[in-house]
N, C-alpha and C positions, 0 to 999 in steps of 0.2 A: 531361747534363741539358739539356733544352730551355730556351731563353734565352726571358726572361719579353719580352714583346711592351711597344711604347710605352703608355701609356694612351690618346694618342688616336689610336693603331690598334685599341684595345677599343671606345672609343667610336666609331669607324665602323664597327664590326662588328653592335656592337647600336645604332647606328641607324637600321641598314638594318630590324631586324624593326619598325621604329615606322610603316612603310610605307604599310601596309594602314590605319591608322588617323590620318593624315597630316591628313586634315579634322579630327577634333578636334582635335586637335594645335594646327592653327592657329587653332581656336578660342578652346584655351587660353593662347594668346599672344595672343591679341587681347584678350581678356578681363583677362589679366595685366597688359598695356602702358596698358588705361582706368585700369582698376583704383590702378596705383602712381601716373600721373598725376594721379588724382584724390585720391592722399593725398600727393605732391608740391606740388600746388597748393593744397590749406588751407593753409597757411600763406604762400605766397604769396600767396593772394588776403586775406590777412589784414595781410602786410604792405603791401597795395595799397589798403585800406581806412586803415590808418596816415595813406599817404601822401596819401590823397583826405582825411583831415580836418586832414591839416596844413599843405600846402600849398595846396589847390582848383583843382590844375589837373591839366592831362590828361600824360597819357604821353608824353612827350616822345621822339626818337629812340628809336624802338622803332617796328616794325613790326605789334605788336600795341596799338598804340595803341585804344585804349578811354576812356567815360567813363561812370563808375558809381558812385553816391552811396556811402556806407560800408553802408546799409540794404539797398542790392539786392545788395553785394558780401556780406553776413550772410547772405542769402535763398539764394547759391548756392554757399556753404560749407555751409548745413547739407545742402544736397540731395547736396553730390559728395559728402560725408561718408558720405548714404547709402549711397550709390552705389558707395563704396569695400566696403564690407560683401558686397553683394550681389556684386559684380563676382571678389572675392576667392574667394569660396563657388565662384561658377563655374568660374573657372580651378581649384582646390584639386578641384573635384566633376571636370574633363576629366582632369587629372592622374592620378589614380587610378583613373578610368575607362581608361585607358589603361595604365597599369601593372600591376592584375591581372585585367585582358586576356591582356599579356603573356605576364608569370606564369605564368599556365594554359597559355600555347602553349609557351613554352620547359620546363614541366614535362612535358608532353605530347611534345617533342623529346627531354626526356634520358630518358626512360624508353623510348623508341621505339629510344635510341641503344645504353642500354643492354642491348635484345634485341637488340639487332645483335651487339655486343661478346659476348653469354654465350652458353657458357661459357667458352670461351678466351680472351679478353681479360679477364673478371673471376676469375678462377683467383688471379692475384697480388695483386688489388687488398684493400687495408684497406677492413674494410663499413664501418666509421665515418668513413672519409673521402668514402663513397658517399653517407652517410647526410648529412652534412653541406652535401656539394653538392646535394644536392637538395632539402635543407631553407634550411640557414642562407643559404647562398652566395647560391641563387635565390632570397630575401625579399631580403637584400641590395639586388639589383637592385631593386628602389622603389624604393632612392634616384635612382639613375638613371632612371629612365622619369618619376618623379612630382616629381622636383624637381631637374631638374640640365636635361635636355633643353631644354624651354622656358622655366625661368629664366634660361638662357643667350641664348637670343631674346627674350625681355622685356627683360632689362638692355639689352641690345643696342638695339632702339627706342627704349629708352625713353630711353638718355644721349643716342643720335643726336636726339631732337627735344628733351631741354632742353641739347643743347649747340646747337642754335640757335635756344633761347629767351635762353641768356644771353647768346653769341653778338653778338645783337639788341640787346643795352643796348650793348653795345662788342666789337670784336674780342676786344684784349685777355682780357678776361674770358672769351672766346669759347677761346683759348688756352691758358689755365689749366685752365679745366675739361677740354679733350681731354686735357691729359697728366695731371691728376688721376682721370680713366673711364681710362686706357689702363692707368694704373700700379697704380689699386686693382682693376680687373676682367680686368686681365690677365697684366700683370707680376707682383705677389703673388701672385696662387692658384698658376700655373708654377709660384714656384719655390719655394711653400709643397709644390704635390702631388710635386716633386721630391724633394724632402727625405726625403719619408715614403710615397713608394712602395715601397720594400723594405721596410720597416716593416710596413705594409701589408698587403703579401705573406706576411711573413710571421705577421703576427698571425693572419691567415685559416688557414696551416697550421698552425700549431700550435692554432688551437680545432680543425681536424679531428685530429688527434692524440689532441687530449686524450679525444675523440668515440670513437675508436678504442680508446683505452683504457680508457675507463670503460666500454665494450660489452665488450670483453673481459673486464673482473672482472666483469660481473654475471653472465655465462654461466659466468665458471669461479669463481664465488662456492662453490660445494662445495669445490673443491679445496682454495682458500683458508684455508676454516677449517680442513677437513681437514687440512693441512699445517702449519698455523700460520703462513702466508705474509699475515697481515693486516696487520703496522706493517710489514712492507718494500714492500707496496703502498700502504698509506697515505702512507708515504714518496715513493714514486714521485709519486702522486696531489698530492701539497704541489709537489715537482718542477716538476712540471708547470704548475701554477697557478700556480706562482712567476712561472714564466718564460712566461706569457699574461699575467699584471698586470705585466710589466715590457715587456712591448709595449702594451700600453694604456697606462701610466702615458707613455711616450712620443708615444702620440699625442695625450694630453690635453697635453705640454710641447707640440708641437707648434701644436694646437687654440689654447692659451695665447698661446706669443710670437706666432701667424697674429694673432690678434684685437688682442695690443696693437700690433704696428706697424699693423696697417689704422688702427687711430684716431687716431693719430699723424700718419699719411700724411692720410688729413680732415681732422684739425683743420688740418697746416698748409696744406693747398693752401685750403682756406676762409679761413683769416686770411689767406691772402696773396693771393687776388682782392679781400677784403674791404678792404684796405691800398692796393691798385693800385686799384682805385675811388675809393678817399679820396684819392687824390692826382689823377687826373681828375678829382674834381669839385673840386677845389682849383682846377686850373687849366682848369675852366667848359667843358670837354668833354663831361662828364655831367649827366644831373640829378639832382636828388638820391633821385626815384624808380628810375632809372637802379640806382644804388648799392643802392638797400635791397632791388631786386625779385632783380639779379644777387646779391647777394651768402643773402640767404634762400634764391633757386633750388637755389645747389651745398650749402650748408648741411644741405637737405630733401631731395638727388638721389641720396646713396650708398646710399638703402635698394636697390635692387636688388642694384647691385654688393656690395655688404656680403654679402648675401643668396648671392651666387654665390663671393665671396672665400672665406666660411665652411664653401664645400659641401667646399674642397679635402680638408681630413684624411679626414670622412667619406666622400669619393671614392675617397680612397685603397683603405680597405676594401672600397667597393665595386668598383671597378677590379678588383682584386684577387680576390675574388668572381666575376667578367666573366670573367678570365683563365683561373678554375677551371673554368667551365660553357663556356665554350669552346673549353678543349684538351680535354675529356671530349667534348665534342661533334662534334669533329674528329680525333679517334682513327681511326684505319680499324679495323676490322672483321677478324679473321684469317684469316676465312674468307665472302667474300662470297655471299649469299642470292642462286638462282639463281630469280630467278621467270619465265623464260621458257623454260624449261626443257621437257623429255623427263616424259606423262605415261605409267607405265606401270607394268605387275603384277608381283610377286615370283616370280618363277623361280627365283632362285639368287643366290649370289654368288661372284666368284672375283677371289681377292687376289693380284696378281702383283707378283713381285719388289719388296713395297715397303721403303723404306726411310725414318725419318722421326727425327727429333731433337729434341729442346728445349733453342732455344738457343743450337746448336752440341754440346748434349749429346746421344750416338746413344744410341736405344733400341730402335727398331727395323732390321734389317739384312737387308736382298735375302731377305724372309718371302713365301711363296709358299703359298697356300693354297686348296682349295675348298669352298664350303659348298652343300650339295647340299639342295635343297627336301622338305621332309617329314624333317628329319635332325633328330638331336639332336648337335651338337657339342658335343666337351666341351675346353676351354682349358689346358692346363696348364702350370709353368712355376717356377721361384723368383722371389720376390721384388723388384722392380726387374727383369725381364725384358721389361714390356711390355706385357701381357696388357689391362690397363684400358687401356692407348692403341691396342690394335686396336679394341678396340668404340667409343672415340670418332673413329676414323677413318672405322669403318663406318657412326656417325651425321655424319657429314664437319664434327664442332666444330673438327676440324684437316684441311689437306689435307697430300696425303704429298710427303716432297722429291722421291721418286723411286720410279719404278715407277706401278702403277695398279690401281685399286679397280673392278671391273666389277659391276652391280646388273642380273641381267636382260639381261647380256649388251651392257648399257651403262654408258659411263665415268659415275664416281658423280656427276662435275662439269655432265654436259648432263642430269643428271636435275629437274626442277623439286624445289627446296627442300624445298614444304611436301609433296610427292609422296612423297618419300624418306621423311619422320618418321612420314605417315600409317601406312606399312607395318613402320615399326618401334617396336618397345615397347624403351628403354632402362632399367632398374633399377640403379642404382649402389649403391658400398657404403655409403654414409651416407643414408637418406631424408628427403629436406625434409617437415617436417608442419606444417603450418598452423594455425594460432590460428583456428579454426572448430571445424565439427563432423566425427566421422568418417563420416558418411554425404558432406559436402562434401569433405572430404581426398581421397576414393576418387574423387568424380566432378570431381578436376582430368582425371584420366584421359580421359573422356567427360562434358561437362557437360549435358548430353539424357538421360543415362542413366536409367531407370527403379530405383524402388529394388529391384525384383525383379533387374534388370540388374547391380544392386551386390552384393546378398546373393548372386548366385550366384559372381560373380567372387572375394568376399570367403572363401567356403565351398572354392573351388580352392586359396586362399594358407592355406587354418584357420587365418583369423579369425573366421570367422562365430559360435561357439559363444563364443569371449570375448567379443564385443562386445555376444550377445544379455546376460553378467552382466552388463553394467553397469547402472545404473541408467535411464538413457536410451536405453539399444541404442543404435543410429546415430545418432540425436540427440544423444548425449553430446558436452560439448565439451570440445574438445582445446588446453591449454596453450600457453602460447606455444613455440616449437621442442619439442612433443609431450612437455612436460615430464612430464606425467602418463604416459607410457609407458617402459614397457622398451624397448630395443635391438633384443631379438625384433620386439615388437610393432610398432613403426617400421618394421622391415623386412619383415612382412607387410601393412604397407599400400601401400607401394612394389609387391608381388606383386600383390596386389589391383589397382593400379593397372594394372600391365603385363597383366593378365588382361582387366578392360575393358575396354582400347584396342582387341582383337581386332586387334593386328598381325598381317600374315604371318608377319615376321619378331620374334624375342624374343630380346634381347640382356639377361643375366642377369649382373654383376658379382658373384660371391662373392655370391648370394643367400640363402645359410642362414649367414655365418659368426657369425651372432647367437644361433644358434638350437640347440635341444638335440637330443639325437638322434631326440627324437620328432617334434618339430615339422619336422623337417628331411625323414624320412619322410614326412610329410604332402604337405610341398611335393613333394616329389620323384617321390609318386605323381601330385601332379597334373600336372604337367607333362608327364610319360609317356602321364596321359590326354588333354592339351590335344593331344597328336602323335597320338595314336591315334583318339579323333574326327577330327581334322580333319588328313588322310593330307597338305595340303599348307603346315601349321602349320612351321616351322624356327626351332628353337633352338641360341643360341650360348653356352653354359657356362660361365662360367670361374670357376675356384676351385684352393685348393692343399689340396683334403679329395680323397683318392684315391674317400670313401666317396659324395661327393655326384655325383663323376664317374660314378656304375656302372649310369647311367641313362645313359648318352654312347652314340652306336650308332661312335661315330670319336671316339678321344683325339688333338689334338694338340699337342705338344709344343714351349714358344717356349724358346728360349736367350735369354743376354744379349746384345746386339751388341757 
């Protein structure tokens, strides 16, 4: 198992994507840093108004010595006051403008990563854990971009310039307050986010879990009742929620003790500059504006810090989230997209000596074959033999350990990518259908397609004459995973599809084993005729019906390895 990365190697991983957007950014630290100052400073400039109607004189040792009646210090309280408002909005409005920015770019990345990855990297993966990273994980990240980033820079100006405002009234005080900013903005959050990063971690896998398997029971919800398998799924379903609120219930203890030692650590490092000042001006070091200005200052200072102390648990989560969306992101690929590749025309193909595994599992073993242009090959084999991992070798979703795949008389590896798919139509045994209509199922195939282009494609696979019953012909729309259809029917839209694409080449997986004997003669005339139009049409068969083979002009024959 891959060892989980530090958090703040997550967070320089994704601060590098905040790059491009670096200007606002600093906007909203700028905006941030007026903003808390000026709600730092009400009440400072309020204990300063105190001080101007009890004593009537000026600021003594202090470098920001001023002198301003209690009336004009009223006049510019109510303004920063506004001013906090407004200032606030902006920084909260860059934040966000920057986070689903993001958002958008990093959804944009895993969906790009994940057509790199398919098929063969997503073969093993759980879709509820896919579904989760791309949903949950990556909202997640708001936290991070819209309130962790530049509150981290904001705290950070903002303790450096009131630690040399209090500083100013006396070192001392100046003293107190660093180690009071260092221990509540940086020492507690550590070793709060320490604590409850495994937590963390794993509270994020187990909601994808839970994702995974509540997508599984609504797809196998027939089974379910069917079988009477409801209260041991329900059971399972309790299970599981159990143990997600007992990682949450943790990070709320977590969240809990964070917030009461943080105000513990305040109150006493405030009473204790507040104490060291009372005894400087005991012995006439201070003044007594001195005392009230420093000690109000730290008093009114920890909202930042507070503000970033508190982000730790929620970090956690998202951290954790970060780590998800960038080991997915950083997966390699099993078979790398060759886009500078070989373009060129279908002639043939010849499979020499390969041999290929899963694993370390063989399935294929030194297979030596030709597929000759204008042929109909027909595959044959038992079960676990192989047969579905030649055509996906011959769409190169895997490459072979050993031996070589020639297309045209060139290795399948220096052929450009998307070169290769153009000339091939793949049909597998299960058909994905779309939550659309079946006129749009058929033109994944060709999306330019004309619907004369569909209805004849549709009429090659006979579907044409079912789809005109429906109530909407091709308009009809289709359920979610083609609920509304038979097995058959699924699998003549897959045909339909492969008919479309008008590949050279048409790689056929057990294309009728859904199908009844008549509709399987359907297909199997057209296919015959898809070869006999078009003298330089080649198809690759495979099935374990001797009957659907008898359209093959060459049977061959795989073993096991």
């Amino acid at each position: 198992m891959k060892e989980r990365r530090s958090g703040l190697a997550i967070m320089r991983r994704l601060i590098v994507l905040v790059k491009p957007l670096s200007g606002v950014m600093a906007l909203a630290v700028l905006l941030g840093v007026t903003g808390f100052l000026c709600a730092i400073f009400l009440p400072i400039l309020g204990a300063a108004a105190v001080s101007e109607i009890a004593t009537a004189a000026e600021y003594i040792n202090s470098p920001f010595a001023f002198r301003l009646s209690w009336r004009q210090i009223a006049l510019i309280m109510v303004i920063i006051a506004a001013l906090r408002g407004v200032l606030h909005y902006g920084e909260q409005y860059c934040n966000h403008y920057i986070a689903f920015r993001l958002l958008a770019l990093i959804r944009h990345q895993v969906f790009a990563k994940l057509r790199q990855l398919c098929p063969a990297k997503l073969e093993g993966k759980n879709k509820g854990d896919l579904i989760a990273i791309i949903t949950a994980d990556i909202e997640l990240l708001e936290v991070f971009f819209a309130h962790t980033i530049s509150p981290i820079a904001i705290a950070f100006l903002t303790s450096l310039i009131m630690l040399l405002f209090i500083g100013a009234q006396h070192w001392l005080a100046g003293i107190i307050a660093l180690v009071a900013y260092i221990v509540v903005g940086v020492i507690l959050p550590l070793w709060n986010g320490k604590r409850g990063a495994q937590n963390g971690l794993a509270l994020r896998n187990t909601v994808a879990d839970l994702d995974t398997f509540v997508l599984d029971s609504l797809y196998g919800m027939d089974e379910i009742i069917q079988y009477g398998q409801g209260e041991q799924e329900q059971a399972k379903l309790t299970a599981k929620t159990q143990k997600l609120s007992q990682y949450q219930q943790k990070m709320s203890e977590f969240s809990g003790s964070e917030k009461s030692i943080r105000n513990l650590i305040i109150q006493f490092f405030s009473w204790l500059l507040f104490f060291v000042m009372c005894v400087l001006y005991k012995q006439g070091t201070v003044s007594f504006t001195n005392v009230l200005l420093a000690t109000t200052a730290i008093f009114s200072s920890f909202g930042p810090l507070a503000a970033l102390s508190s982000l730790s648990n929620g970090l956690n989560q998202t951290l954790a989230s970060g780590e998800r969306v960038l080991s997915l992101l950083e997966e390699k690929a099993e078979v790398e997209e060759e886009t500078q590749g070989l373009e060129v025309n279908y002639t043939g193909t010849e499979i020499k000596q390969v041999s290929f595994a899963y694993q370390e599992k063989p399935v294929l073993s030194d297979v030596s074959l030709a597929i000759k242009q204008g042929q109909v090959l027909g595959i044959y084999g038992a079960s676990g033999s192989g047969k579905s991992t030649l055509l996906k070798l011959l769409m190169r979703f895997y490459d072979v350990n050993s031996g070589e795949i020639l297309v045209s008389q060139e290795n399948i590896k220096a052929i450009n990518t998307s070169s290769l798919r153009r000339m091939m139509s793949y049909v597998t045994q299960e058909t994905q259908i779309f939550s659309t209509t079946i006129l749009d199922n058929i033109k994944v195939a060709k999306l330019n397609a004309t619907t004369a282009e569909v209805e004849a494609a549709a009429k090659k696979a006979g579907l044409h004459d079912f789809v005109l019953s429906l109530p909407q012909a091709y308009r009809t729309h289709i359920g979610e995973l083609g609920d509304t259809l038979s097995d058959g029917e699924k699998q003549r839209i897959g045909l339909a599809r492969a008919f479309l694409h008008e590949a050279d080449l048409i790689l056929l997986d057990e294309p009728t084993s859904n199908l009844d004997a008549l509709n399987e003669g359907i297909i199997l005339d057209s296919l015959e005729a898809a070869v006999a139009s078009e003298s330089d049409k080649t198809i690759v068969l495979v099935s374990h019906r001797r009957s659907t083979l008898s359209i093959a002009d060459r049977i061959f024959a795989l073993k096991k390895a």
